[in-house]
NUBALUM-446223 format. One record per residue (C-alpha): residue number from 1; x, z, y; residue in one letter. Coordinates in nm, 2 decimals, padded with zeros to 4 digits. Last residue first. Example, Ala and Ser with C-alpha at 12.3 -4.5 7.8 and 13.67 -1.06 7.14 Angstrom:
<nodes>
pos: 2 X: 01.37 Z: 00.71 Y: -00.11 code: S
pos: 1 X: 01.23 Z: 00.78 Y: -00.45 code: A
</nodes>
This chain:
<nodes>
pos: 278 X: 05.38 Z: 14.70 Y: 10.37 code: X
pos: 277 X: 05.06 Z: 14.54 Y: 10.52 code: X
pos: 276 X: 05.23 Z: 14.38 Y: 10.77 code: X
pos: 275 X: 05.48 Z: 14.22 Y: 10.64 code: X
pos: 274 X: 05.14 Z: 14.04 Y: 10.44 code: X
pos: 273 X: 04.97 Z: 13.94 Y: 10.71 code: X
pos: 272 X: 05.32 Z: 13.79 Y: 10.86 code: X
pos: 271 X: 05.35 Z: 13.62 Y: 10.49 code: X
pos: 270 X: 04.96 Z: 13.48 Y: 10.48 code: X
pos: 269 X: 05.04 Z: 13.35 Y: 10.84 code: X
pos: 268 X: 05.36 Z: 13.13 Y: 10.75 code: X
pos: 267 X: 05.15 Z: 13.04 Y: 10.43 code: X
pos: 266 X: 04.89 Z: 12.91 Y: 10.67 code: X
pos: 265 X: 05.18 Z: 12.73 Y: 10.91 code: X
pos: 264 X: 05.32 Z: 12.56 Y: 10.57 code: X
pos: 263 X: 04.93 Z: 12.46 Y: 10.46 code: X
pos: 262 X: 04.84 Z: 12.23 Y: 10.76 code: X
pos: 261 X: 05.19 Z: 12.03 Y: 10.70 code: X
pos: 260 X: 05.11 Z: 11.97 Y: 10.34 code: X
pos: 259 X: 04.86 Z: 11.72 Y: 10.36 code: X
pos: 258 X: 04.67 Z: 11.62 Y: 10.68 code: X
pos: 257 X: 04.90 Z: 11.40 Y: 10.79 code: X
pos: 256 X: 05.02 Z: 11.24 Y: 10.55 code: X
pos: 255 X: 04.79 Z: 11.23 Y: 10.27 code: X
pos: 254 X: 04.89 Z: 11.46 Y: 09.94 code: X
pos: 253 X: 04.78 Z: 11.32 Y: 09.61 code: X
pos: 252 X: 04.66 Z: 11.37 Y: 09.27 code: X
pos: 251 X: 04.59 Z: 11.16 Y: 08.92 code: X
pos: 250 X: 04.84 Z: 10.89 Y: 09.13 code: X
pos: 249 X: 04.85 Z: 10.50 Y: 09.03 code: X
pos: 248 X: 04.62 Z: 10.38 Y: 09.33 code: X
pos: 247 X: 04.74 Z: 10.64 Y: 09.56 code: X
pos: 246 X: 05.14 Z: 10.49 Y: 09.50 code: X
pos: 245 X: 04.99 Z: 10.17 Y: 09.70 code: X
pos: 244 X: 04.86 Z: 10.30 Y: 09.99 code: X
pos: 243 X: 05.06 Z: 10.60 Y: 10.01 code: X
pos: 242 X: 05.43 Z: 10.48 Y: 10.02 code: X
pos: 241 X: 05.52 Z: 10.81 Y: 10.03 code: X
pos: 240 X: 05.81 Z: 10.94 Y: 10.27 code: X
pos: 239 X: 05.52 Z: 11.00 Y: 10.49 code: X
pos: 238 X: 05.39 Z: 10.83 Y: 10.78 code: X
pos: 237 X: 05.27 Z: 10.88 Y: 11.13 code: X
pos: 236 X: 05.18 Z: 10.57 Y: 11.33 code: X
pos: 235 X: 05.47 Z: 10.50 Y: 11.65 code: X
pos: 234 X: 05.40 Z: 10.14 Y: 11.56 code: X
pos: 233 X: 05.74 Z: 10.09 Y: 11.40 code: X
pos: 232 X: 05.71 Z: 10.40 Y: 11.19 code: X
pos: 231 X: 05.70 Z: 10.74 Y: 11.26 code: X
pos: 230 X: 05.83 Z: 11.02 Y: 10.99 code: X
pos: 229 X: 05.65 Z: 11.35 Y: 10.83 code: X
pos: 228 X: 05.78 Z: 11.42 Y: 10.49 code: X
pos: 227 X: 05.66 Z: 11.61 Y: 10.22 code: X
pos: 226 X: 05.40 Z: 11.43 Y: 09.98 code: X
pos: 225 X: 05.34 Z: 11.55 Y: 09.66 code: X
pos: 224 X: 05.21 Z: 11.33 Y: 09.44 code: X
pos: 223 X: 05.03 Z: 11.38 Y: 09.06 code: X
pos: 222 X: 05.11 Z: 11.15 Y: 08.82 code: X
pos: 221 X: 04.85 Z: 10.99 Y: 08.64 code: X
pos: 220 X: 04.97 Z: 10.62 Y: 08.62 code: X
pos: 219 X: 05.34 Z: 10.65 Y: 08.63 code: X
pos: 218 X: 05.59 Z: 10.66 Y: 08.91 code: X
pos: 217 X: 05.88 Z: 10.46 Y: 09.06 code: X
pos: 216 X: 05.70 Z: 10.12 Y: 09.07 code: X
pos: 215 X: 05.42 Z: 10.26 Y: 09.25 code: X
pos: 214 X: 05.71 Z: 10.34 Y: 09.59 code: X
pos: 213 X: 05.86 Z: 10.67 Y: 09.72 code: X
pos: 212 X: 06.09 Z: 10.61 Y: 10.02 code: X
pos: 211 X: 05.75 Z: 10.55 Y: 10.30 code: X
pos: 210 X: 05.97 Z: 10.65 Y: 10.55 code: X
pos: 209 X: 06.27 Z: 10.87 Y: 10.45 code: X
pos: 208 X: 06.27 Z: 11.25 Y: 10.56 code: X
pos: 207 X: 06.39 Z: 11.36 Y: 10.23 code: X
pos: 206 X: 06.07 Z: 11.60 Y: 10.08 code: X
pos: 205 X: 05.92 Z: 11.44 Y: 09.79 code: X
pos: 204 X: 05.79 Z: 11.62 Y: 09.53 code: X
pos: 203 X: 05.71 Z: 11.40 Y: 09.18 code: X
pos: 202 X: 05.50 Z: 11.56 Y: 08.94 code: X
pos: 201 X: 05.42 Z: 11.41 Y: 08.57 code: X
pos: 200 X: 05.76 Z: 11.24 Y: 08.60 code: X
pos: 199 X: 05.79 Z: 10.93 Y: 08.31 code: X
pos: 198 X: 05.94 Z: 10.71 Y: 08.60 code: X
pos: 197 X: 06.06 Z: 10.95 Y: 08.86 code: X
pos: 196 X: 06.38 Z: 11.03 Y: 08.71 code: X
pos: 195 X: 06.49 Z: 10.66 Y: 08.63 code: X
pos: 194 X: 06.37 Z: 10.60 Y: 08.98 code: X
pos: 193 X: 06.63 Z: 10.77 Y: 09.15 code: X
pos: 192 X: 06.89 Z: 10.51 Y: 09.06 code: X
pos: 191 X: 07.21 Z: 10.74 Y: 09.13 code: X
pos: 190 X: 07.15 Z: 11.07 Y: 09.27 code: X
pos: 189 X: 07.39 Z: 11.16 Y: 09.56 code: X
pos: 188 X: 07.12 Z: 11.14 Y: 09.78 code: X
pos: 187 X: 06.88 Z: 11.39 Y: 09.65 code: X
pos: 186 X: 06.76 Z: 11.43 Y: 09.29 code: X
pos: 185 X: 06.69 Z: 11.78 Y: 09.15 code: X
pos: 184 X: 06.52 Z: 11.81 Y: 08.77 code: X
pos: 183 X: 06.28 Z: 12.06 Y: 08.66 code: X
pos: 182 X: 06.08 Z: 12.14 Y: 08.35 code: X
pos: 181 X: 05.83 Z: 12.29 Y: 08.46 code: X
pos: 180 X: 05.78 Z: 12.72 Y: 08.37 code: X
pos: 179 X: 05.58 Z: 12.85 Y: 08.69 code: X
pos: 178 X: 05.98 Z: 13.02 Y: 08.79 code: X
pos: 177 X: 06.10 Z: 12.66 Y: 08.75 code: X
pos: 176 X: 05.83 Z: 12.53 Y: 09.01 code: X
pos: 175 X: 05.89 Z: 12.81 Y: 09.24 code: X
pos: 174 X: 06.30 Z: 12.78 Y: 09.18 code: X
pos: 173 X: 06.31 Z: 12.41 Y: 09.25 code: X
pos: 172 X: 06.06 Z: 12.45 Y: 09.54 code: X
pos: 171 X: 06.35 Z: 12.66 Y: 09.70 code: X
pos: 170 X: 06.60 Z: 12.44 Y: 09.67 code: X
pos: 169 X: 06.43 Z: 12.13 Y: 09.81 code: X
pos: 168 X: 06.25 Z: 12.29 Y: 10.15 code: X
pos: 167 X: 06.42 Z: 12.50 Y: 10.38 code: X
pos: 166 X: 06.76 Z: 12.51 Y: 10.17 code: X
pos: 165 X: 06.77 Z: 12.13 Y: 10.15 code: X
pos: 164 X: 06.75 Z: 11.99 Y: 09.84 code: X
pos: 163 X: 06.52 Z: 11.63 Y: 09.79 code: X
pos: 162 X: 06.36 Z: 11.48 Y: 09.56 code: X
pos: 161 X: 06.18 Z: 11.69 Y: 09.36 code: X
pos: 160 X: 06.09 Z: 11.58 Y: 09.00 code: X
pos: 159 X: 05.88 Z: 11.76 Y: 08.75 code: X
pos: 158 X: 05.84 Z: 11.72 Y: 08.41 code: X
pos: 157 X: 05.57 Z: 11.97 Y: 08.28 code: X
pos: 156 X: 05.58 Z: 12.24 Y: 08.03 code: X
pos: 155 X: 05.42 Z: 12.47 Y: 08.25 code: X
pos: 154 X: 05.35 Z: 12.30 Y: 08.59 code: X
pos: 153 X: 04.93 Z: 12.33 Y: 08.54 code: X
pos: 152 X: 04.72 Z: 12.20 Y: 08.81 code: X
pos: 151 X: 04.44 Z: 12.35 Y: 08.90 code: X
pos: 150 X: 04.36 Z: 12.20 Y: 09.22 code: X
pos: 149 X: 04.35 Z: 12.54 Y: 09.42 code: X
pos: 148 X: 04.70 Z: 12.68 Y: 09.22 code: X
pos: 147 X: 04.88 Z: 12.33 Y: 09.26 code: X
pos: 146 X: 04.78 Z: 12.37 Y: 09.63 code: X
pos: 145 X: 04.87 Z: 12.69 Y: 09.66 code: X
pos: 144 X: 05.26 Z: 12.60 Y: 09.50 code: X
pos: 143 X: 05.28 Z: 12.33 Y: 09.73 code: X
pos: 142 X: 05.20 Z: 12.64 Y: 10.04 code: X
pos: 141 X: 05.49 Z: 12.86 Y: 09.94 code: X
pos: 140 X: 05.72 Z: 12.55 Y: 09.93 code: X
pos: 139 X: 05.62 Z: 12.50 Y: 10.29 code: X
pos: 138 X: 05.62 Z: 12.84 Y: 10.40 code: X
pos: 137 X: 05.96 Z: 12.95 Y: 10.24 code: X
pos: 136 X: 05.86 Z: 13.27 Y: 09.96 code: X
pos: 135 X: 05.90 Z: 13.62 Y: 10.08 code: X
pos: 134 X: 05.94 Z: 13.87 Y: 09.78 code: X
pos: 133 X: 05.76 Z: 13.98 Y: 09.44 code: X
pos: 132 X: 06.05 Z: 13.89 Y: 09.18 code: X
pos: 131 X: 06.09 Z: 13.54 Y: 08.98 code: X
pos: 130 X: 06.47 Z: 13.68 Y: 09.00 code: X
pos: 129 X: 06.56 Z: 13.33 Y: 09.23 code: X
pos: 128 X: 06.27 Z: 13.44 Y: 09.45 code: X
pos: 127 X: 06.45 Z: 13.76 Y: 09.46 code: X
pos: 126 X: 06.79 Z: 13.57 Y: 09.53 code: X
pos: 125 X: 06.59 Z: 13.38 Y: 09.87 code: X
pos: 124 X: 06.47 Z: 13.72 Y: 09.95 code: X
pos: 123 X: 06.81 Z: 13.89 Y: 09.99 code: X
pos: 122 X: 06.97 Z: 13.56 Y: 10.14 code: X
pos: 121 X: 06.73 Z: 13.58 Y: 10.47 code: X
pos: 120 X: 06.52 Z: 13.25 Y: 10.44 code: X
pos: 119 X: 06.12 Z: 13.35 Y: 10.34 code: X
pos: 118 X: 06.03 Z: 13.23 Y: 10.69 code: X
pos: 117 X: 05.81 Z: 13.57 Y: 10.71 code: X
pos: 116 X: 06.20 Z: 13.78 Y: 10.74 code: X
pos: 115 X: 06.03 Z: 14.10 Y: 10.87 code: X
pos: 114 X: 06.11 Z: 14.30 Y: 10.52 code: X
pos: 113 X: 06.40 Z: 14.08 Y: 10.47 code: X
pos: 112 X: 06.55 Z: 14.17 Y: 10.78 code: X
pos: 111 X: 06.66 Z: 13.92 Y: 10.99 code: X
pos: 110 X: 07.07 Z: 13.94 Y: 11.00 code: X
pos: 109 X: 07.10 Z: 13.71 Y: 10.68 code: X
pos: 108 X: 06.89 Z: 13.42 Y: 10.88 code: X
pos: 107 X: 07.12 Z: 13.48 Y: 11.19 code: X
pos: 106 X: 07.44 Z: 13.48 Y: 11.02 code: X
pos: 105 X: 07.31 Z: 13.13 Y: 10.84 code: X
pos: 104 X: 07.21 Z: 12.98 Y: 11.20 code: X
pos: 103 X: 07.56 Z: 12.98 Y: 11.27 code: X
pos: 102 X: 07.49 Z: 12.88 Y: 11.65 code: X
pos: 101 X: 07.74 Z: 12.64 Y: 11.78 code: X
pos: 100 X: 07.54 Z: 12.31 Y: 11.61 code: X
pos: 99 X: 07.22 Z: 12.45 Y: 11.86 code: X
pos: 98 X: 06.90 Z: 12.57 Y: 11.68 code: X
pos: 97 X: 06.67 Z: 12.35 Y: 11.44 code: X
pos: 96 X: 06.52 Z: 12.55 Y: 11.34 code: X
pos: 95 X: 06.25 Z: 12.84 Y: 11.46 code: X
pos: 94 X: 06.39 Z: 13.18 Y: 11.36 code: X
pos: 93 X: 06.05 Z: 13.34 Y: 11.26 code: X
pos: 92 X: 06.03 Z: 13.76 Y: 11.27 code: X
pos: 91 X: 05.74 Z: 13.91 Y: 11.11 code: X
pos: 90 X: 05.57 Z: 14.27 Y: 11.16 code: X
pos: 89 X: 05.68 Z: 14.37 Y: 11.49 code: X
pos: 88 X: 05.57 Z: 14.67 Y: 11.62 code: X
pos: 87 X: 05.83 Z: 14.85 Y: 11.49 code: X
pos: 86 X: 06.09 Z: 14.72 Y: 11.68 code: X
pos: 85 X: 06.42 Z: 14.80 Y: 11.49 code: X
pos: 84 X: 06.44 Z: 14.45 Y: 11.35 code: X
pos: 83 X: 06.29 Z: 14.27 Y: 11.68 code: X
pos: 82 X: 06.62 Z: 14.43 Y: 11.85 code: X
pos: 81 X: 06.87 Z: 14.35 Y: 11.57 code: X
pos: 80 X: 06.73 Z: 13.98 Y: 11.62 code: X
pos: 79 X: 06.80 Z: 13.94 Y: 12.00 code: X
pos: 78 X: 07.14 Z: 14.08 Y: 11.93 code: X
pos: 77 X: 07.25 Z: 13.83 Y: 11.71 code: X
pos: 76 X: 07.10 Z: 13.56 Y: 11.95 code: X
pos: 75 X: 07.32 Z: 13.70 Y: 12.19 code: X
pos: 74 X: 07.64 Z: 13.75 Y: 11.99 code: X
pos: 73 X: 07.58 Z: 13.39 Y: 11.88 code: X
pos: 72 X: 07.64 Z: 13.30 Y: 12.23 code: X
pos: 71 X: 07.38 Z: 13.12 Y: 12.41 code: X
pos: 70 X: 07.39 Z: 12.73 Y: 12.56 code: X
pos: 69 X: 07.10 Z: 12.63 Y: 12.45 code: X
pos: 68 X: 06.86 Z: 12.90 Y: 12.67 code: X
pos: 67 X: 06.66 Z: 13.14 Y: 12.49 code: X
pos: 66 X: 06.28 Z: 13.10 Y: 12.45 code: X
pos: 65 X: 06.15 Z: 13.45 Y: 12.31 code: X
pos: 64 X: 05.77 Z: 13.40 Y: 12.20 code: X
pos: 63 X: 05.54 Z: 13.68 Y: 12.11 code: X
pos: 62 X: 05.24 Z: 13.67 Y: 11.91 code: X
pos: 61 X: 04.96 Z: 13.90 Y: 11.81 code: X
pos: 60 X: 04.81 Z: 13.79 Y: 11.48 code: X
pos: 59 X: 04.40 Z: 13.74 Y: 11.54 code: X
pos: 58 X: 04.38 Z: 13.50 Y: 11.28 code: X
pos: 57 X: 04.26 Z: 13.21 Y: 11.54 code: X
pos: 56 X: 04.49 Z: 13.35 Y: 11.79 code: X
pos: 55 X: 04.79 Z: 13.30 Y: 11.50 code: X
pos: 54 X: 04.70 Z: 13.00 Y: 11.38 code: X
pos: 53 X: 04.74 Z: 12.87 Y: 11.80 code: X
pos: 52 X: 05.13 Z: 13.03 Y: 11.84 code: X
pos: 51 X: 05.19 Z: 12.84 Y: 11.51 code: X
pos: 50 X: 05.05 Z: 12.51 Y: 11.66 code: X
pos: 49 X: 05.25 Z: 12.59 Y: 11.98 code: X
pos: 48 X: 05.61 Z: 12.65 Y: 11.77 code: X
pos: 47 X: 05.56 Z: 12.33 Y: 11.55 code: X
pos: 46 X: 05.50 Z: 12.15 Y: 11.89 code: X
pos: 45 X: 05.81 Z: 12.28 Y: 12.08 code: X
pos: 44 X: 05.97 Z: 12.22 Y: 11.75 code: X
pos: 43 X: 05.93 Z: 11.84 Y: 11.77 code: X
pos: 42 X: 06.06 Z: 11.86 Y: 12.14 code: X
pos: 41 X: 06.37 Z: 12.06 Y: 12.03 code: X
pos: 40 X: 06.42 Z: 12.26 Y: 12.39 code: X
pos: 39 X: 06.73 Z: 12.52 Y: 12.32 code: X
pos: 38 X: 06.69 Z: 12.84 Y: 12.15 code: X
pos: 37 X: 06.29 Z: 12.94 Y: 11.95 code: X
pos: 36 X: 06.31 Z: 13.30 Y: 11.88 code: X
pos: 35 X: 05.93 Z: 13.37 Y: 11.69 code: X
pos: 34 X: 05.76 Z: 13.70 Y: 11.72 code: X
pos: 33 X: 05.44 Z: 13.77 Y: 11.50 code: X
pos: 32 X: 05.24 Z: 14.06 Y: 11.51 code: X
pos: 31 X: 04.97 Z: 14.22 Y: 11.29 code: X
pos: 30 X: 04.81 Z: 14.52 Y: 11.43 code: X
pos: 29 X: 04.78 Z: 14.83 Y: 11.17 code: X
pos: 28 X: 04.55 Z: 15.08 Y: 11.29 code: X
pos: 27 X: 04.34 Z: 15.04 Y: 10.95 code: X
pos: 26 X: 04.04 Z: 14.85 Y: 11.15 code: X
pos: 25 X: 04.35 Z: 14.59 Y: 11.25 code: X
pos: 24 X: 04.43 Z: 14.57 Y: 10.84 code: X
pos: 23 X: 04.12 Z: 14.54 Y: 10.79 code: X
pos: 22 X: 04.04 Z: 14.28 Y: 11.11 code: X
pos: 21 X: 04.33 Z: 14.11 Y: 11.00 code: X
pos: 20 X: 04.25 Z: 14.06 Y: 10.59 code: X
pos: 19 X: 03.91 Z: 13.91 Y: 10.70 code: X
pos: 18 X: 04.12 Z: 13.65 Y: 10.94 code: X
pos: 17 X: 04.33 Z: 13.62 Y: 10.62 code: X
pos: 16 X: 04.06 Z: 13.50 Y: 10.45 code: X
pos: 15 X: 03.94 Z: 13.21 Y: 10.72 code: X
pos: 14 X: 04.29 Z: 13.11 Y: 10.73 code: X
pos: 13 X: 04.29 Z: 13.04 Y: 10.37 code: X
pos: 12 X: 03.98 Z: 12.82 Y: 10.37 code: X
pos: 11 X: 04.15 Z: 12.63 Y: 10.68 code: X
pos: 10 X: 04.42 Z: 12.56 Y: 10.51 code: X
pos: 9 X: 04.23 Z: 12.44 Y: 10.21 code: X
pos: 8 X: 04.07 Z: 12.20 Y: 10.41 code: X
pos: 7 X: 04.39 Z: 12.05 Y: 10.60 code: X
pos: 6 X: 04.54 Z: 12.04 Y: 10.26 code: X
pos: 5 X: 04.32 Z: 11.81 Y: 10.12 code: X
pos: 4 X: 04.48 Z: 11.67 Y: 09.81 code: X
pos: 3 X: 04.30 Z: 11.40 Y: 09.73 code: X
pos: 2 X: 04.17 Z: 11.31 Y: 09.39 code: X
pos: 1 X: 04.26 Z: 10.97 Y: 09.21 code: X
</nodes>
C-alpha cells in the first residue's frame, strides 16, 4: 500500500506556482484573489483563512469582502458585477455555503468565467463537459493531480464515485470520463452500494459520512480516494473511509487529514495563477 501524500505534493505545487508569480509579477501582471464570504459559517471561516495564507506564501494578493447574512440577492449580485469589471482582479471565489435566501446558482452564473477560479459558473462547468481547456472545481482538479503524480492510469478502468453534488461528485465524473474510465455514479438513491464497489479499481468517496467506506466493499489493489472530512465521538477527524482497515486491502490511499484537502486550496491557487496569465 502506498500513501497518497497530498500534503507533500501540495506543497511541491505551491512551491511552482510561487516561481510562476514572481514571472508573472516580473511581467507587470499581479496576481489577485478576492473571495465574498456572507454570513459567519465557522468551518468556512477556516477554509477562507487557510486560502487567505496559500496565497501570502505564493505571493497572490488577496481581498476579502465579508457581507452580512441578511443581504439581498441584488447586493451580492452587485458585489460580483463589480469584481467582474475590476481589472485588477484575476479570480473571484464565492465561498459556500451562503444563506438558504441567496440563489447561490444566479451568483455562480453571474462570475465570469474568465475570473470564475472555483471552476462553477455554467459556461466552464459545459466546457469541462466538452473535454475543453477551462476552469476545473478545486477539489476534483486536485484528485486528478494526484492520479497524474502517482501515475495512475484511469483509461479503461472501473471507477466508482460515490457521491454527486455539483462541487464535488459531478464534476469528478466528467474528469475521470474525459481521462477514458469507465464510470459509474452512486449516491443515496443507489441500492446496495457495495455491488459497485466490489470489482472497482478506483473508488471516490465524497458523501460526508464517517468512516461509510468499509474492506468488505473493495478489492485487494484498489486504489482509494478519500474525500470527506467528518468528527467523530472524540472530536478526532475522520474520513468517510474506514482507513485502518480499507489501507490494508488498498494498492493507494488518501489519509484524512492530510489527503485531498491540502491539494483543493493548491489547485484553487494554480487556477487564480492561471486567470491571471490570460
Amino acid at each position: 500500500m502506498e500513501l497518497i501524500d497530498g500534503k507533500e505534493l501540495a506543497k511541491k505545487i505551491r512551491q511552482d506556482l510561487k516561481i510562476r508569480c514572481d514571472e508573472l509579477r516580473e511581467s507587470g501582471k499581479i496576481p489577485k484573489l478576492a473571495v465574498i464570504m456572507v454570513g459567519n459559517d465557522s468551518a468556512s471561516k477556516v477554509y477562507v483563512r487557510n486560502k487567505s495564507r496559500a496565497c501570502e506564501e505564493i505571493g497572490i494578493e488577496y481581498e476579502e469582502h465579508l457581507l452580512d447574512e441578511n443581504i439581498k440577492q441584488e447586493e451580492l449580485i452587485q458585489l460580483i458585477e463589480k469584481l467582474n469589471k475590476d481589472k485588477t482582479v484575476s479570480g473571484i471565489l464565492l465561498q459556500s455555503p451562503i444563506p438558504k435566501h441567496l440563489d447561490i446558482n444566479e451568483a455562480f452564473r453571474t462570475i465570469a468565467s474568465e475570473k470564475d477560479v472555483d471552476g462553477f459558473n455554467p459556461v466552464n462547468v459545459g466546457k469541462l463537459c466538452l473535454n475543453q481547456d477551462t476552469f476545473v472545481s478545486c477539489t476534483p482538479y486536485g484528485i486528478m493531480r494526484m492520479f497524474e503524480e502517482y501515475n495512475i492510469n484511469l483509461e479503461g478502468k472501473k471507477v466508482v464515485i460515490i457521491g454527486r453534488s455539483n462541487i464535488v461528485g459531478k464534476p469528478l465524473i466528467q474528469c475521470c470520463l474525459n481521462k477514458n474510465a469507465t464510470v459509474i455514479a452512486c449516491h443515496s438513491k443507489t441500492e446496495n452500494i457495495s455491488k459497485y464497489t466490489e470489482d472497482a479499481d478506483v473508488v471516490i468517496v465524497a458523501i460526508g459520512k464517517s468512516k461509510f467506506l468499509t474492506e468488505d466493499m473493495v478489492k485487494d489493489g484498489t486504489v482509494i480516494i478519500d474525500v470527506g472530512i467528518n468528527r467523530d465521538s472524540d472530536g478526532k477527524l475522520t474520513g468517510d473511509v474506514d482507513f485502518e482497515k480499507v489501507s490494508q486491502k488498498a494498492s493507494y490511499i488518501t489519509p484524512v487529514p492530510g489527503g485531498v484537502g491540502p491539494m483543493t486550496i493548491a489547485m484553487l491557487m494554480n487556477n487564480v495563477i492561471k486567470a491571471c496569465s490570460y
